[in-house]
N, C-alpha and C positions, 0 to 999 in steps of 0.2 A: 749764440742763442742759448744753449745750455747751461754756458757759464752766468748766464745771467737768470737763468729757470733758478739755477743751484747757490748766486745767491740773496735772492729772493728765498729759497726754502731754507736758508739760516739761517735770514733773518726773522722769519717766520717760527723756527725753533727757539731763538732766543727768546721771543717775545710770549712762548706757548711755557717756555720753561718761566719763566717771570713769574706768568700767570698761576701755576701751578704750585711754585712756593707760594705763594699768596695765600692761596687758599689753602695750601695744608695748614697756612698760620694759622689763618683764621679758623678752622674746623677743629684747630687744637685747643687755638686760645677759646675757642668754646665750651669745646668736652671740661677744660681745667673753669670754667666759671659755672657751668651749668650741672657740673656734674659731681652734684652731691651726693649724689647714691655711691658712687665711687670713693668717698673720700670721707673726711672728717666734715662735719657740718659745721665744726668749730676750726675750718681754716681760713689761714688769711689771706687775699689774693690781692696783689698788687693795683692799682689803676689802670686801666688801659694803655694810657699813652707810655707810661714805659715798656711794657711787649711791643709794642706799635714803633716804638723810636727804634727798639732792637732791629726790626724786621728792615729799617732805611740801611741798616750795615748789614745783614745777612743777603737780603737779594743781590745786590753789589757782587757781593765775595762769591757767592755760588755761581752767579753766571761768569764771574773775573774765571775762577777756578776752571769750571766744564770748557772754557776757550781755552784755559792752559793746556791741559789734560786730553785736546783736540773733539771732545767731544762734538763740536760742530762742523767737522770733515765729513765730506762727501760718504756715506754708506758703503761706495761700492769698492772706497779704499783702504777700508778696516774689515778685519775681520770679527767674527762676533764676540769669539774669547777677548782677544784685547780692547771693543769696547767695552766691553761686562766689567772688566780689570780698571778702566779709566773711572769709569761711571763708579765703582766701589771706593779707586785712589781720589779722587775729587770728593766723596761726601763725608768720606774718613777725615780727610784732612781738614773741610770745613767745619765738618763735629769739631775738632781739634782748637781749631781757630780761635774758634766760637769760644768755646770751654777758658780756654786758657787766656782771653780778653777778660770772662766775667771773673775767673781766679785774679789778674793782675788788678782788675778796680779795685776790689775789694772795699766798696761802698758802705756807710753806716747801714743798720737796717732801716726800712722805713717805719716798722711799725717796734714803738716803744712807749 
């Protein structure tokens, strides 16, 4: 009965954590379009669908990563230093990822 409460409540994390990057994109990739008070009025912002295609390989890799990193074990078998520790090793690394796929494209610009 518990083992099955517990994984129900990972699967439920996963799906809370999905949701979450989602929306950070999204609130991001807003402030960068709408937010010309912040920036040059004379910058260039990509299309949508390329942030948008980004985002089908980011969610992947972060929830791939938080399962490595154990981030979805049971609460009462972690302590709270070493999850703080996982949760920092997991988003470092995905910053990492992330960074050093857009350095290896190295894509023409778009706008010329």
């Amino acid at each position: 009965m518990i083992k099955d409460n517990q994984k129900k409540f990972n699967g439920f994390h996963v799906v809370l954590d999905g949701l979450v990057i989602i929306l950070s994109y999204v609130i991001a990739w807003l402030l960068l379009l709408l937010g010309n008070w912040l920036f040059s009025p004379y910058k260039q912002v990509l299309p949508p669908q390329y942030y948008f295609a980004a985002l089908l390989l980011i969610l992947p890799t972060y929830l791939l990563l938080y399962g490595i990193f154990q981030l979805y074990a049971p609460k009462r078998v972690q302590e709270r230093r070493y999850e703080f520790t996982n949760i920092l090793k997991a988003n470092v690394l995905g910053l990492l990822l992330f960074t050093l796929s857009l350095f290896l494209v190295k894509k023409k610009p778009v706008f010329q």
